[in-house]
C-alpha positions in Angstrom: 0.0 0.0 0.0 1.5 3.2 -0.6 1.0 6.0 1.9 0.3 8.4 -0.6 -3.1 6.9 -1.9 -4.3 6.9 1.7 -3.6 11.4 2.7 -4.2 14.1 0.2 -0.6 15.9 -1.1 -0.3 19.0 -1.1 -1.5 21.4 1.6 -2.9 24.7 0.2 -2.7 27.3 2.9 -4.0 30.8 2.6 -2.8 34.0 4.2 -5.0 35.0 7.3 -4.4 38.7 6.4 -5.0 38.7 2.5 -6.9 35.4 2.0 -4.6 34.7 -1.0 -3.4 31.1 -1.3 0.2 30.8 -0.9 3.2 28.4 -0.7 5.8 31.0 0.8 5.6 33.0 3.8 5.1 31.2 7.4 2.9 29.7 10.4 3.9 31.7 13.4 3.0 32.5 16.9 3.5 35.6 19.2 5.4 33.7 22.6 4.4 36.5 24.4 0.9 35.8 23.8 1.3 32.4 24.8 3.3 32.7 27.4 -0.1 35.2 28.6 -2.3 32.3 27.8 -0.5 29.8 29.9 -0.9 32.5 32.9 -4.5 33.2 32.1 -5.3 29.0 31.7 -3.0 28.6 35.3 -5.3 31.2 36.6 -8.5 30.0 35.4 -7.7 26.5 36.9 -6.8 27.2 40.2 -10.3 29.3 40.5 -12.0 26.6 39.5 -10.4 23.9 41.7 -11.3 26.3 44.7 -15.1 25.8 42.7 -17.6 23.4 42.6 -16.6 20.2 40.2 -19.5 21.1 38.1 -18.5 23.0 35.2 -21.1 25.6 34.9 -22.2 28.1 31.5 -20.8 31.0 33.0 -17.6 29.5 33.9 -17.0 27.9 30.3 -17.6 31.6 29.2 -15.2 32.5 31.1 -12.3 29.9 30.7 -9.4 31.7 28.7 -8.8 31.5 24.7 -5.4 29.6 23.5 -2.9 31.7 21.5 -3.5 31.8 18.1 -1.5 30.2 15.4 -1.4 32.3 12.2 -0.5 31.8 8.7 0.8 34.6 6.3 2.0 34.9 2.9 5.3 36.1 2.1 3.7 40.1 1.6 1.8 40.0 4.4 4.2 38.6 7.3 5.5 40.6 9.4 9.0 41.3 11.2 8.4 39.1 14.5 11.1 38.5 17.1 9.3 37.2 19.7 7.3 34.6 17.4 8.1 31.0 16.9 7.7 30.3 12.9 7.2 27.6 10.8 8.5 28.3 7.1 5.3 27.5 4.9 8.3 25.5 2.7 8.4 23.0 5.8 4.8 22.3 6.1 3.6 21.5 2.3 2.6 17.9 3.1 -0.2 16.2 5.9 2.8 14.1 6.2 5.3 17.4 7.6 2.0 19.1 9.0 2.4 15.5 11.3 6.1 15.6 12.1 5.6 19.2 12.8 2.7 18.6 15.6 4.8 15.6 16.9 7.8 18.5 17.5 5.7 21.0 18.8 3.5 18.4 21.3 7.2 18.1 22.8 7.4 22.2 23.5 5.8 22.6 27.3 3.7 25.5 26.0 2.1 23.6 23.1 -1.2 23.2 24.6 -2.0 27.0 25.5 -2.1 26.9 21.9 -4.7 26.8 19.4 -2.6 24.4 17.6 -5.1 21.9 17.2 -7.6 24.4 15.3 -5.1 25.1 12.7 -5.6 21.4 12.4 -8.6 21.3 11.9 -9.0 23.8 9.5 -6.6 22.5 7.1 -9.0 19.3 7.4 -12.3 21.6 6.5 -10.1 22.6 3.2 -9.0 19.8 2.0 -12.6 18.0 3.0 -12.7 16.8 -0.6 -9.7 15.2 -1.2 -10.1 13.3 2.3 -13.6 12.5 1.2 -12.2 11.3 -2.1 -9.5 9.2 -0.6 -12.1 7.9 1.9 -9.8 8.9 5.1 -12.1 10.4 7.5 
């Protein structure tokens, strides 16, 4: 069986900023904003351990959002020295998208991240061509 009849290729990502499709630029995010996140998911813990166990409305309205991963195209990234970046060169397969969420589930800040989400949207995408392959 060969792996490639069983994934779609190529990954076709598109800028977050100009919407264009694009094969050069990067996935990055800002580690200051996750390094926020972690605080404000610490934070949001400890008050509810102190809580009932029941998870109630208000509380899930309150629990914190994950940093957000972002892609950009070449034109529309910007100059970031706090950011940890993923050159869109390095992520053009599901196969590299894989090895690059094995590497990143090792980094101790991974899940204040929306990680996961990017995930899933380059599954909503490429729906078809997992459809067609019959991968679910």
């Amino acid at each position: 069986m060969n792996p490639s009849d069983d994934l779609p290729g190529r990954i076709t990502w598109r800028c977050d900023t100009c919407r264009a499709v694009t094969t050069t630029g990067c996935i990055h995010i800002d580690l200051q904003t996750v390094s926020a996140a972690e605080k404000s998911f610490s934070d949001y813990e400890q008050g509810r351990s102190r809580d009932a166990e029941m998870v109630s409305l208000a509380s899930l309205m309150l629990m914190p959002q994950p940093a957000r991963w972002q892609v950009h195209c070449a034109g529309c990234v910007h100059n970031c020295c706090g950011c940890y970046s993923i050159d869109l060169r390095q992520c053009q397969t599901i196969y590299a998208l894989v090895k690059w969420t094995a590497h990143l589930y090792e980094k101790n800040w991974f899940n204040a991240t929306n990680w996961m989400g990017l995930l899933h949207r380059v599954a909503q995408e490429h729906g078809s061509a997992r459809e067609a392959t019959g991968v679910a």
